[in-house]
SEVO-328871 format. One line per 10 residues: number of its first residue (from 1); their letters; for each residue x, y, z of N, C-alpha, C, CB. Coordinates in Angstrom, 2 decimals, padded with zeros to 5 digits, m for minus. Atoms other than C-alpha are relative to their C-alpha. Glycine has a CB too. Layout:
NUM	A	X/Y/Z/X/Y/Z/X/Y/Z/X/Y/Z; ...
//
This chain:
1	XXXXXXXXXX	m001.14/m000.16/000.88/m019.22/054.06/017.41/001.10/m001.02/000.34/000.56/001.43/000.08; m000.91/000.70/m000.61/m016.69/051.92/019.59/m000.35/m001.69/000.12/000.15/000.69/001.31; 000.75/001.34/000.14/m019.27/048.72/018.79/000.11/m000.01/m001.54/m001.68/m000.07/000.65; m000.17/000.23/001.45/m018.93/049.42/015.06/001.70/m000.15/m000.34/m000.74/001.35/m000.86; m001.79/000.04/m000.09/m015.06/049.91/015.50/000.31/m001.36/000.43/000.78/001.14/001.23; m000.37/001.09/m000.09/m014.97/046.69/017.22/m000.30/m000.90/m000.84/m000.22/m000.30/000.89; 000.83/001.10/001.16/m017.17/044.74/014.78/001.08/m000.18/m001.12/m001.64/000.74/m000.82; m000.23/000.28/001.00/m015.24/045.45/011.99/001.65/m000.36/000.14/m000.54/001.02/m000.86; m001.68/000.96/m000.72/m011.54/044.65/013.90/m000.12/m001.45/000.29/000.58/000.58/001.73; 000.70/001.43/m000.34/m013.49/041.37/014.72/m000.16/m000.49/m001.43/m001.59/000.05/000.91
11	XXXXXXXXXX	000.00/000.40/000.97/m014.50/040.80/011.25/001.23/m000.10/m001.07/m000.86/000.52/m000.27; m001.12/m000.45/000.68/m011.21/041.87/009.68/000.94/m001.09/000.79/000.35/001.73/000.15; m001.49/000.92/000.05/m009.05/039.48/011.74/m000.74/m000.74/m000.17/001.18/m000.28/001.12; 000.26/001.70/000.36/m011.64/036.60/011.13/000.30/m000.81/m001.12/m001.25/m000.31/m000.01; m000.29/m000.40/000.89/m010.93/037.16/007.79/001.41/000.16/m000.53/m000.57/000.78/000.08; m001.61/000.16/m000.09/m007.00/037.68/008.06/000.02/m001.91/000.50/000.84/001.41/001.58; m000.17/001.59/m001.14/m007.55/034.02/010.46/000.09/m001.39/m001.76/m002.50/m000.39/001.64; m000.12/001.04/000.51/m008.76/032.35/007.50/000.43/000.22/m001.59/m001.19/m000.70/000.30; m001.52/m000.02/001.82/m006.66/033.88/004.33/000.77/m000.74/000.33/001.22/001.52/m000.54; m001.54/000.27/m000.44/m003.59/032.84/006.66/m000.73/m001.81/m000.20/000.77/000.82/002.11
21	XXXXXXXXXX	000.37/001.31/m000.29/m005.39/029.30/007.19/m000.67/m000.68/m001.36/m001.00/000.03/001.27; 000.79/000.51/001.47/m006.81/028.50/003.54/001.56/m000.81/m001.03/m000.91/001.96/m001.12; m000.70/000.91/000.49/m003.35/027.82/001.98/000.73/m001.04/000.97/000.81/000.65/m000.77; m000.73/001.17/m001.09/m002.48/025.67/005.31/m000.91/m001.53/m000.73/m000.56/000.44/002.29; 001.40/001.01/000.41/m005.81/023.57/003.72/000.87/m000.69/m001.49/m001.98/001.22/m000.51; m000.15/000.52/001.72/m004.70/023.08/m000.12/001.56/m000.38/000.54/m000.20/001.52/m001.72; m000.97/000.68/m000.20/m001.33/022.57/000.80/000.02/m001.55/000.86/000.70/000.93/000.51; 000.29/001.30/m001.04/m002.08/019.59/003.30/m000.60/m000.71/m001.16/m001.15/000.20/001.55; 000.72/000.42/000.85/m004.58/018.66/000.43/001.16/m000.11/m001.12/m001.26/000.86/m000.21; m000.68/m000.07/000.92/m001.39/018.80/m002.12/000.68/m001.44/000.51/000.77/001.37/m000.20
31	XXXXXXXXXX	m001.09/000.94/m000.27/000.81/016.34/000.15/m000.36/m001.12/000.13/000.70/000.20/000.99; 000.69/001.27/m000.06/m001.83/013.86/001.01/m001.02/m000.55/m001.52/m001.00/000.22/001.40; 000.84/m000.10/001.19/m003.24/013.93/m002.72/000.71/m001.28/m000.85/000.07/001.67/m000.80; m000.57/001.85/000.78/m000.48/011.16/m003.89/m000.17/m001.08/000.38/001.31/m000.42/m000.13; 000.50/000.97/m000.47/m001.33/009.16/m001.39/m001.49/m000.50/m000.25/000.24/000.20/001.10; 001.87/000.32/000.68/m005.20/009.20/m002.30/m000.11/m000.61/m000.96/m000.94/001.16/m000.51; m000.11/000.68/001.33/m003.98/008.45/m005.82/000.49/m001.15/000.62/000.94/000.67/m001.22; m000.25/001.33/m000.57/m002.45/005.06/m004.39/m000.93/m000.74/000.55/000.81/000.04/000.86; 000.87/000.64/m000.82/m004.73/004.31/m002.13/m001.88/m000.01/m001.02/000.14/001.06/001.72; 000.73/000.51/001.05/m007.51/004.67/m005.10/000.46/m000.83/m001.09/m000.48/000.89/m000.50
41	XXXXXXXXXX	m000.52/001.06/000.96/m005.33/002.58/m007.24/000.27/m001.28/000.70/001.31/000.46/m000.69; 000.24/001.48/m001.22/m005.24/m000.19/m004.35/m001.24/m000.93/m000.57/m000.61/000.63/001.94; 001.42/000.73/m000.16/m008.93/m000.46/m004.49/m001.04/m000.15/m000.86/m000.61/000.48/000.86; 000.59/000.51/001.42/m009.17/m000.49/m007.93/000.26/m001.13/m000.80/000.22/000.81/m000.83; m001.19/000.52/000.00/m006.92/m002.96/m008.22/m000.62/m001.36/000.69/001.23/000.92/000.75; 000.81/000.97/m000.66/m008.75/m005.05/m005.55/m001.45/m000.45/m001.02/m000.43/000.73/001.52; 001.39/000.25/000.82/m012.26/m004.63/m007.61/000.06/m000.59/m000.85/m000.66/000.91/m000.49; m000.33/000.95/001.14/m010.62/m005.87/m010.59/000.71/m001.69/000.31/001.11/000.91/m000.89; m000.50/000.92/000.08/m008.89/m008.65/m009.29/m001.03/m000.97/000.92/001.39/000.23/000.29; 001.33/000.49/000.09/m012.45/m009.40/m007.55/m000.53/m000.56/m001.00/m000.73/000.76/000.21
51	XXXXXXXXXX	000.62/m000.07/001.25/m014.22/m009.34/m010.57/000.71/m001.25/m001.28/000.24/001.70/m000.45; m000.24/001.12/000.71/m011.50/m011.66/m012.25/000.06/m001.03/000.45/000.81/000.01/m000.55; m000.04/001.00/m000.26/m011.61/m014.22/m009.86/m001.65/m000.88/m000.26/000.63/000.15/001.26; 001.63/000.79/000.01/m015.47/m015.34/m010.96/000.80/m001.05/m001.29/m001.94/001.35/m000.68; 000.20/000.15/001.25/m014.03/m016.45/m014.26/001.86/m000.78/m000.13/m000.57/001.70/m000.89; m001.57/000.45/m000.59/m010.06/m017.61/m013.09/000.29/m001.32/000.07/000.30/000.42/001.44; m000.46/001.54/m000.51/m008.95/m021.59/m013.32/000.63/m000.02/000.77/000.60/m000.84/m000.68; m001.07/000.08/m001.28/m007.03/m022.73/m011.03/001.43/m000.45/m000.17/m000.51/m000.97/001.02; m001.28/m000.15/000.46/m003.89/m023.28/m013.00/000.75/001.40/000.23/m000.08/m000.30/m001.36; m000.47/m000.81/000.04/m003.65/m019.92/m013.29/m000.01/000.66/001.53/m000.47/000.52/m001.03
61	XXXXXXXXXX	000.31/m000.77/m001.59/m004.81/m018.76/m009.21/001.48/m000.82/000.37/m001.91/m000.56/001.22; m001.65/000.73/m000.40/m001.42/m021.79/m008.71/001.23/001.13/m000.26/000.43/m001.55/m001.24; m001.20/m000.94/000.80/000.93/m019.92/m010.64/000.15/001.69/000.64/m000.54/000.13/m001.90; m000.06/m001.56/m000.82/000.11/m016.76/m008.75/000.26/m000.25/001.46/m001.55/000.96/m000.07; 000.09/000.30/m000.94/000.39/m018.57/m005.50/001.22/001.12/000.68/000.02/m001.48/000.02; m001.18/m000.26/m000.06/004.32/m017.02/m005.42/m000.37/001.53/000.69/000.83/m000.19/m001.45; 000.06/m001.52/m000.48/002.74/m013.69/m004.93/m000.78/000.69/000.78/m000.11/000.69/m000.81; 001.22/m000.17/m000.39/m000.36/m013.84/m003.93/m000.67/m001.37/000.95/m000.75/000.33/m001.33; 000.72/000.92/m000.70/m002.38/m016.12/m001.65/m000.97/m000.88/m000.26/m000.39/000.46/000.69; 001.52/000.30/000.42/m004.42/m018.46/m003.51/000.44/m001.55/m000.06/m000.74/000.82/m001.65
71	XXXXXXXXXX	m000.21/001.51/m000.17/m003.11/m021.89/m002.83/000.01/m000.28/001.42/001.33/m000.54/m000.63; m000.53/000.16/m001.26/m003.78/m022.42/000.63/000.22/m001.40/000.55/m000.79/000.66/000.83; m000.64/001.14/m000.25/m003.12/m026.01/001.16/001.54/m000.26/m000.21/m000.65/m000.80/m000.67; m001.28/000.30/000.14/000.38/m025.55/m000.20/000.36/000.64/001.71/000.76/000.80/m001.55; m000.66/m000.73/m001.25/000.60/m022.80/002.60/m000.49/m001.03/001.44/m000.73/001.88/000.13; 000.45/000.49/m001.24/m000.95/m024.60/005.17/001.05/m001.38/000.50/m001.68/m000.41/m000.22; m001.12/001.52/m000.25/001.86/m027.92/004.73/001.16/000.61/000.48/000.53/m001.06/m001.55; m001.63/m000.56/m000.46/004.75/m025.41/005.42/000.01/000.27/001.88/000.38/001.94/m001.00; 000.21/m000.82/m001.13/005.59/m024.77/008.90/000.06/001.55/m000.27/001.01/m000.38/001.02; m000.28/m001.31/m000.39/005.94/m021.37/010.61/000.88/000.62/m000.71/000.36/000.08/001.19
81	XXXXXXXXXX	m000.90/m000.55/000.61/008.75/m020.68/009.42/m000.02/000.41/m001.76/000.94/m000.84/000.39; 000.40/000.02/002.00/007.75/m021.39/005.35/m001.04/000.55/000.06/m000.30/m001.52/m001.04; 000.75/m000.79/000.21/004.81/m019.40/006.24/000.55/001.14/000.04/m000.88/m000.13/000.61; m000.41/m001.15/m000.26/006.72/m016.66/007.02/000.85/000.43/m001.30/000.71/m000.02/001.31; m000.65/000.04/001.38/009.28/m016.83/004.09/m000.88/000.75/m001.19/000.22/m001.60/m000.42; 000.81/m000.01/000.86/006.36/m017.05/001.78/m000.45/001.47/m000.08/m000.95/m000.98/000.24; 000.69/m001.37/000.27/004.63/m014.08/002.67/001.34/001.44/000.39/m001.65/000.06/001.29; m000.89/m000.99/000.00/007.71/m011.94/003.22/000.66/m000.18/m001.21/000.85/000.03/001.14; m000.46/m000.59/001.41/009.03/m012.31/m000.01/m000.46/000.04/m001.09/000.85/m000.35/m000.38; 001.18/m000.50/001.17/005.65/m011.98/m001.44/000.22/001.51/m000.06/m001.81/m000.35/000.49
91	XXXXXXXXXX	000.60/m001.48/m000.59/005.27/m008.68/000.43/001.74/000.97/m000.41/m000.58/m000.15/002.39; m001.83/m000.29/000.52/009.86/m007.80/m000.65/m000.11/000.51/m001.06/001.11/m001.27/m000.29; m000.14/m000.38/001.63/009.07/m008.15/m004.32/m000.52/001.67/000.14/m001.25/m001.16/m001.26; 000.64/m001.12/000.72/006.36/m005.31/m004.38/000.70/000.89/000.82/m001.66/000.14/m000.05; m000.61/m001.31/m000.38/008.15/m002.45/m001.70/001.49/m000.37/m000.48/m000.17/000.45/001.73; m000.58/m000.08/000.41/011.38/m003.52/m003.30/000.07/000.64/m001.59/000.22/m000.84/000.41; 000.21/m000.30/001.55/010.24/m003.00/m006.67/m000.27/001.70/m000.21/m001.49/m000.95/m000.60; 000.35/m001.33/m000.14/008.70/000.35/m005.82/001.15/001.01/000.50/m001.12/000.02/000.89; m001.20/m000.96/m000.12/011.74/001.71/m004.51/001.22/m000.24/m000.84/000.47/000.01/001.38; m001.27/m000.35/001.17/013.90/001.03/m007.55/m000.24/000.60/m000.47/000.56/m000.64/m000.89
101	XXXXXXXXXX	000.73/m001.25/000.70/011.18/002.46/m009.29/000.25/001.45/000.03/m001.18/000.02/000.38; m000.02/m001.67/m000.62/011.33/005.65/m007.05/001.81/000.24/m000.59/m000.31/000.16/002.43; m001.22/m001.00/001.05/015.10/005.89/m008.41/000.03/m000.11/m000.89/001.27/000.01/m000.01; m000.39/m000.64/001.62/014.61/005.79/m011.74/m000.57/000.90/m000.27/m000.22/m000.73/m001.19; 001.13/m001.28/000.68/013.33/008.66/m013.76/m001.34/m000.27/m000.54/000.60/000.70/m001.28; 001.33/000.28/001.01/011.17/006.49/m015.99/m000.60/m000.72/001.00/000.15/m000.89/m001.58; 000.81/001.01/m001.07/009.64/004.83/m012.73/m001.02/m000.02/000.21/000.20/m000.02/001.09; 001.36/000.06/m000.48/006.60/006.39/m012.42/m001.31/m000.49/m000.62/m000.23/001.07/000.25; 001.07/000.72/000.16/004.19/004.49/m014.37/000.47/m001.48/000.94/m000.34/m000.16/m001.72; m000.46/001.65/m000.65/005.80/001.24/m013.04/m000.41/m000.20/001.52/001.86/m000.27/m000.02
111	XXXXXXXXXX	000.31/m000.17/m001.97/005.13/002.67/m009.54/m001.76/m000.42/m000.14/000.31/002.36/000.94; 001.68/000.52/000.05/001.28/002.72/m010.45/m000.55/m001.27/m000.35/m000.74/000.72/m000.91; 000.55/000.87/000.34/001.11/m000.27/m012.14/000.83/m000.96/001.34/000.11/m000.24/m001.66; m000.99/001.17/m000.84/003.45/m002.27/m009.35/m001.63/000.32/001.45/002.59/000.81/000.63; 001.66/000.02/m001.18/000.03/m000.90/m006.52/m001.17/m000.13/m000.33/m000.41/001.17/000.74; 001.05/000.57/000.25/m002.47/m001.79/m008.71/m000.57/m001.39/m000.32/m000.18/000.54/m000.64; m000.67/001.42/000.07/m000.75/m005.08/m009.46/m000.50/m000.88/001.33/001.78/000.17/m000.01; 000.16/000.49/m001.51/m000.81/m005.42/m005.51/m001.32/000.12/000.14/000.77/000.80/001.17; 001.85/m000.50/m000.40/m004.65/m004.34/m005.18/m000.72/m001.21/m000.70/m000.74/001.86/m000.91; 000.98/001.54/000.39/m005.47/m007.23/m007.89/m000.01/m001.30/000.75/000.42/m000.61/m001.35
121	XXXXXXXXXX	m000.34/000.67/m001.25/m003.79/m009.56/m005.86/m000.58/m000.35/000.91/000.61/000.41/000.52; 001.03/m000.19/m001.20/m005.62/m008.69/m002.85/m000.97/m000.81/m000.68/m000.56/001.62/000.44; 001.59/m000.47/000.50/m009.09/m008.51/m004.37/m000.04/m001.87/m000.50/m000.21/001.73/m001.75; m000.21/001.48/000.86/m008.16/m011.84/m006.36/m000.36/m001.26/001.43/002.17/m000.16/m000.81; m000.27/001.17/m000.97/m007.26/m013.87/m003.21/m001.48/m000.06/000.83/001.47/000.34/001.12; 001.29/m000.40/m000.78/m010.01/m012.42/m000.98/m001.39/m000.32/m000.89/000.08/001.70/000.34; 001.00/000.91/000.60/m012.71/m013.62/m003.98/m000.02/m001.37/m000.26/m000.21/000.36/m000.98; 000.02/001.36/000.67/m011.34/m016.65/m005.06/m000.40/m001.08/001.56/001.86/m000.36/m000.93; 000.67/000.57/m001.23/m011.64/m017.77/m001.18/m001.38/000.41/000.73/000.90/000.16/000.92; 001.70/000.24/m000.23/m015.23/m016.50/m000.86/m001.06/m000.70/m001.08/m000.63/001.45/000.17
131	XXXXXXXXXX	000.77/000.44/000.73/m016.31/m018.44/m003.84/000.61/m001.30/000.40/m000.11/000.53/m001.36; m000.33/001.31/m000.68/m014.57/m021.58/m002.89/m000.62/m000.91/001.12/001.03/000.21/000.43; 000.04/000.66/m001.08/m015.13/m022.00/000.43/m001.03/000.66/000.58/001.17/m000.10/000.71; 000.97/m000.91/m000.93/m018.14/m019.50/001.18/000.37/000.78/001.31/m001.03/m000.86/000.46; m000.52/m000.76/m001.55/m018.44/m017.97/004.74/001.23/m000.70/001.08/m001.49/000.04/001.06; m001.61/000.82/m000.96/m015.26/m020.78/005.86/001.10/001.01/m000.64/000.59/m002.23/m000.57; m001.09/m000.89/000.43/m013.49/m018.72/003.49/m000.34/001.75/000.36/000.18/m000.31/m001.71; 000.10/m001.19/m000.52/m014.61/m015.02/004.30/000.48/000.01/001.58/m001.40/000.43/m000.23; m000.42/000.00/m001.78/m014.17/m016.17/008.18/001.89/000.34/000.11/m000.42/m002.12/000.86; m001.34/m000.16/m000.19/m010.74/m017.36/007.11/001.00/001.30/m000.53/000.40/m001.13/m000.53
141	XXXXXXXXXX	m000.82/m001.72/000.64/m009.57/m013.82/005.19/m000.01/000.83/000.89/m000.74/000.94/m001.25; 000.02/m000.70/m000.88/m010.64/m012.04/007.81/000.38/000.42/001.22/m000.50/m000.04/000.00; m000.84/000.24/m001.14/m009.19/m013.59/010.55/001.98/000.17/m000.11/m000.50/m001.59/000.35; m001.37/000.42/000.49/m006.24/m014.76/008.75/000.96/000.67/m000.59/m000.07/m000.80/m000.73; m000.69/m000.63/001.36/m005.21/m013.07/005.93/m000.13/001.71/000.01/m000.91/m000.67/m001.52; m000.07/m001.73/000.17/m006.57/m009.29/006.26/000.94/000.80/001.10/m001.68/000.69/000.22; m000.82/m001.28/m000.95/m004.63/m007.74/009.38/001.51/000.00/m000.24/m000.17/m000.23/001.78; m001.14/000.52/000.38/m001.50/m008.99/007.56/000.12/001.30/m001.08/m000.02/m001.70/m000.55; 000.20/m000.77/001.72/m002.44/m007.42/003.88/000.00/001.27/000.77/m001.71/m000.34/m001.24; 000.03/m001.38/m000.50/m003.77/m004.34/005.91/001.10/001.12/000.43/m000.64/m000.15/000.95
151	XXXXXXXXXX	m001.36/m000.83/m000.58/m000.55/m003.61/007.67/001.11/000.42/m001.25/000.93/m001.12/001.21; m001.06/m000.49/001.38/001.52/m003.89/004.40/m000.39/000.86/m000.91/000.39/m001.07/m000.93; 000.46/m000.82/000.95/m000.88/m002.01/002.34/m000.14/001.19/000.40/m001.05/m000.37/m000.50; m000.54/m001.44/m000.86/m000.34/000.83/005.01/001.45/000.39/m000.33/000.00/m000.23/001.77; m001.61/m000.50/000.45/003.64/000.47/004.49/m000.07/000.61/m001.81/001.33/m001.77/000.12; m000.18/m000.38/001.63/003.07/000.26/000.38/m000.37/001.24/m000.24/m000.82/m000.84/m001.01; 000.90/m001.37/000.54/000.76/003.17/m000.51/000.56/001.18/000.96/m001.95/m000.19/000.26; m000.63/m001.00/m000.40/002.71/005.42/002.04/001.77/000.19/m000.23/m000.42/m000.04/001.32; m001.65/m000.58/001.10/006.26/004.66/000.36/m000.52/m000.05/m001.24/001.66/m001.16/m000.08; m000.31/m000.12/001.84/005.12/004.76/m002.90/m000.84/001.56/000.11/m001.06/m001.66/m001.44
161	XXXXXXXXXX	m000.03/m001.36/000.38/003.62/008.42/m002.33/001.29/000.46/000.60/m001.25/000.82/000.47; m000.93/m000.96/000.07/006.85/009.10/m001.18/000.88/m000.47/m001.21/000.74/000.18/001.36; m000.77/000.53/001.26/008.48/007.29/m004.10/m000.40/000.58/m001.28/m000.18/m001.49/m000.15; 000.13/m000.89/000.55/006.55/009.05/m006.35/000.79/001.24/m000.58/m000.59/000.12/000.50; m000.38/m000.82/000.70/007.40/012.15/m006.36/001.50/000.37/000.41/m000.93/000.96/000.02; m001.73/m000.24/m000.01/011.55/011.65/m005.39/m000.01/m001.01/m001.10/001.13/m000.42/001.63; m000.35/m000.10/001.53/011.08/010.13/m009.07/000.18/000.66/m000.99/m000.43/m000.35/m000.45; 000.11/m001.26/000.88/010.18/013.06/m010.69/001.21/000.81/000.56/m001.55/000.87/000.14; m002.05/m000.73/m000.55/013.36/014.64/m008.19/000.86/m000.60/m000.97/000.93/m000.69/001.91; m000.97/000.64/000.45/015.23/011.94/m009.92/000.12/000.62/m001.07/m000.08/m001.27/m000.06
171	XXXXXXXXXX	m000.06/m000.63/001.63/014.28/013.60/m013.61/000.49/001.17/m000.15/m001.30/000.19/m000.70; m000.44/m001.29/m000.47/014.95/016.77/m012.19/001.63/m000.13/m000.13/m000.56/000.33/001.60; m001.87/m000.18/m000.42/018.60/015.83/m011.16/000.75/m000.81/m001.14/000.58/m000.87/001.81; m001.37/000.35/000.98/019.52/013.80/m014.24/000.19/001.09/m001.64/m000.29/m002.00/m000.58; m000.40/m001.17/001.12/018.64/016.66/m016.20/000.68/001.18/000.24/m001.08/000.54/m000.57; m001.06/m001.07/m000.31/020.61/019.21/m014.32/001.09/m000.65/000.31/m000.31/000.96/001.09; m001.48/001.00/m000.45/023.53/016.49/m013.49/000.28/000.42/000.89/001.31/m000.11/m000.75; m000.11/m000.44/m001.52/023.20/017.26/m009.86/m000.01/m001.64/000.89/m001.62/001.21/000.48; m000.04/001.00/m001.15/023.76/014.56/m007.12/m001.28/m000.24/001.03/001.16/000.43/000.84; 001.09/000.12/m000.86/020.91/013.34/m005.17/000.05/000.55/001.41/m000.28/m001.27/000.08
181	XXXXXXXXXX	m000.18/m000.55/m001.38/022.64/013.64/m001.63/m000.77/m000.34/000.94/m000.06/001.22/000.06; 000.94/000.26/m001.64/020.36/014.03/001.62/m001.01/m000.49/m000.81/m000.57/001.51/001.25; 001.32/000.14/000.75/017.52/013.32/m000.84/m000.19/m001.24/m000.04/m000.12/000.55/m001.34; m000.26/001.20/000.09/018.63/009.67/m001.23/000.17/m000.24/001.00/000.77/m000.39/m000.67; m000.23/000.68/m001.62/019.81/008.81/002.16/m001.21/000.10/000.64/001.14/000.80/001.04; 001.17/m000.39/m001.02/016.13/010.26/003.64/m000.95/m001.13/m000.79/m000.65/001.94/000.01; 001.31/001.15/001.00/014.33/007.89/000.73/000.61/m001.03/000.31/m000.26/000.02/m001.92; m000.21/000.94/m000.41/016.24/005.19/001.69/m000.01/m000.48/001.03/000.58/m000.14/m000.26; 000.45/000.13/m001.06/015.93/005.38/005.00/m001.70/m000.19/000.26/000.56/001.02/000.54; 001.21/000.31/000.38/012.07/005.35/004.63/000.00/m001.61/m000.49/m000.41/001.03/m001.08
191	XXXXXXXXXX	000.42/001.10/000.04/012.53/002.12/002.84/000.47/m001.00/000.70/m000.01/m000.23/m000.94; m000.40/000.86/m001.39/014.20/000.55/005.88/m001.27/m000.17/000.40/000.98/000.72/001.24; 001.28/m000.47/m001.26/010.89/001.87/007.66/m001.04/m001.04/m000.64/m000.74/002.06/000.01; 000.84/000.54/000.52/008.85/000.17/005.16/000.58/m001.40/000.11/m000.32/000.57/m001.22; m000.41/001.51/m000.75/010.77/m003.26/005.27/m000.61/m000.23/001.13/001.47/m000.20/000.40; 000.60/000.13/m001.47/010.21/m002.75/008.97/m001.29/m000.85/000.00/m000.38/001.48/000.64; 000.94/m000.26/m000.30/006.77/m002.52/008.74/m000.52/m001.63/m000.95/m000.41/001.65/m000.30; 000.20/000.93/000.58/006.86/m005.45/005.92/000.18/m001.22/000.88/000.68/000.08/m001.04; m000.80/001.16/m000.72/008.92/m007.77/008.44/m001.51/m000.09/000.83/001.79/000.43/001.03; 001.15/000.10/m001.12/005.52/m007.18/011.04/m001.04/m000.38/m000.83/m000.38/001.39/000.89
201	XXXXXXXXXX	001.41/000.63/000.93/003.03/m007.95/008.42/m000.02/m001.29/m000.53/m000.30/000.77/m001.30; 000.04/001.59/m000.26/004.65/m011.27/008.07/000.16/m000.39/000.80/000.56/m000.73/m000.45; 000.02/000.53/m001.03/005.22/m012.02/011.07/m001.34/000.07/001.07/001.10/000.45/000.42; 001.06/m000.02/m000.29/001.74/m011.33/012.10/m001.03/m000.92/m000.87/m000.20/001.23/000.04; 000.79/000.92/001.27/000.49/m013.24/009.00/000.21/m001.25/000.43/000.60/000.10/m001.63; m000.46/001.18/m000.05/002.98/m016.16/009.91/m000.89/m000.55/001.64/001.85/000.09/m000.10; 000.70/000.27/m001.53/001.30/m015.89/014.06/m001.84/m000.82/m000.75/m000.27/002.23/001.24; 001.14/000.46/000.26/m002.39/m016.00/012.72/m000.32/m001.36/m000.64/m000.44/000.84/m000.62; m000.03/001.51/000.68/m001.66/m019.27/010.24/m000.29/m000.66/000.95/001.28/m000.59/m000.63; m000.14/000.62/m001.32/m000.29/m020.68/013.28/m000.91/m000.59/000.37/000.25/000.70/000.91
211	XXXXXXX	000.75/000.52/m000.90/m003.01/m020.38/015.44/m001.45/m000.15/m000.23/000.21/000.66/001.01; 001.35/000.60/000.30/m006.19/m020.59/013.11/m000.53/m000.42/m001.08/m000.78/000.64/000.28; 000.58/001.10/000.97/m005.70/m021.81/010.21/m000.10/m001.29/m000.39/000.20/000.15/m000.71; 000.65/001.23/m000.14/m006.43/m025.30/011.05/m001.50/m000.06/000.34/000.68/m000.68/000.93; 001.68/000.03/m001.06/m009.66/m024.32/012.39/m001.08/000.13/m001.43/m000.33/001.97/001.52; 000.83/m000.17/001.53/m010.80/m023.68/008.47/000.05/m000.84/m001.33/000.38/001.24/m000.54; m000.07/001.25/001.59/m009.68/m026.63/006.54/m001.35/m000.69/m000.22/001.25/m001.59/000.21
//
């Protein structure tokens, strides 16, 4: 009797353990769910801007140079310093852009299309230098160019799920005519964090030039 009494106090809190622990699951699954959306709009973003570099002149890969990486002889004549420039106020435009976005109301398509924008980009640069230059160019993205992109595409896709949804706050508060407050100072502070994190992704971009991309001309 005192083995069936225990059994079912055993089964009954395993059971309490994981009611209490099921909305700890979907909720975690709620907060990291905008970020997933980003981070699948990255790498859709990349595929496509793969996919258009088979078929891309090179007037037009120039003209994108400003934003994207697809002139590397211009980059390669600048010093250190104009490497650094370059890719920091490649990498400015898009987490600047995303956090104006995040304060407007009408921001949030602009937010999706401003990281899928960035994902073609990618995808673009990273094909147009494996069809160019073959495995000199995959060597050189890899070495060169990806632990740069990587680090910023960690800062982007984690302020723009928080930019997200303190846009939809924003719609919230201009339809009750309420003041943003701590809500703004904590999102702006974030995009300090993200600068931050932008300033190290060129300055890691501008180190690697440095020291190997002569080794791939």
């Amino acid at each position: 009797m005192k083995g069936i009494v225990f059994s079912f106090k055993k089964s009954h809190s395993t059971a309490k353990r994981l009611r209490f622990h099921m909305p700890d699951v979907v909720s975690a699954f709620r907060k990291s769910g905008v970020t997933v959306m980003f981070v699948i709009l990255l790498l859709s973003g990349l595929a496509f801007g793969a996919a258009y570099a088979h078929g891309a002149d090179d007037s037009t890969l120039q003209s994108l140079d400003f934003l994207f990486t697809t002139n590397l002889d211009a980059r390669m004549s600048k010093g250190a310093l104009g490497i650094f420039s370059a890719c920091f106020a490649s990498d400015f435009i898009f987490v600047t852009a995303i956090y104006l976005f995040g304060l407007a109301p009408w921001g949030l398509p602009f937010q999706l299309f401003t990281v899928l924008f960035k994902g073609f980009g990618t995808g673009l640069t990273a094909a147009y230098l494996i069809i160019k230059n073959g495995l000199n160019g995959l060597g050189f993205y890899l070495l060169v160019l990806l632990p740069g992109t990587f680090l910023f595409c960690i800062a982007l896709t984690g302020f723009s799920a928080l930019a997200f949804p303190f846009s939809i706050r924003q719609f919230k508060l201009l339809v009750s005519k309420n003041l943003p407050g701590e809500h703004f100072l904590r999102y702006s502070s974030r995009f300090v964090s993200a600068l931050i994190m932008t300033f190290c992704a060129s300055l890691l971009d501008t180190v690697l030039w440095t020291l190997f991309a002569e080794a791939f001309r």
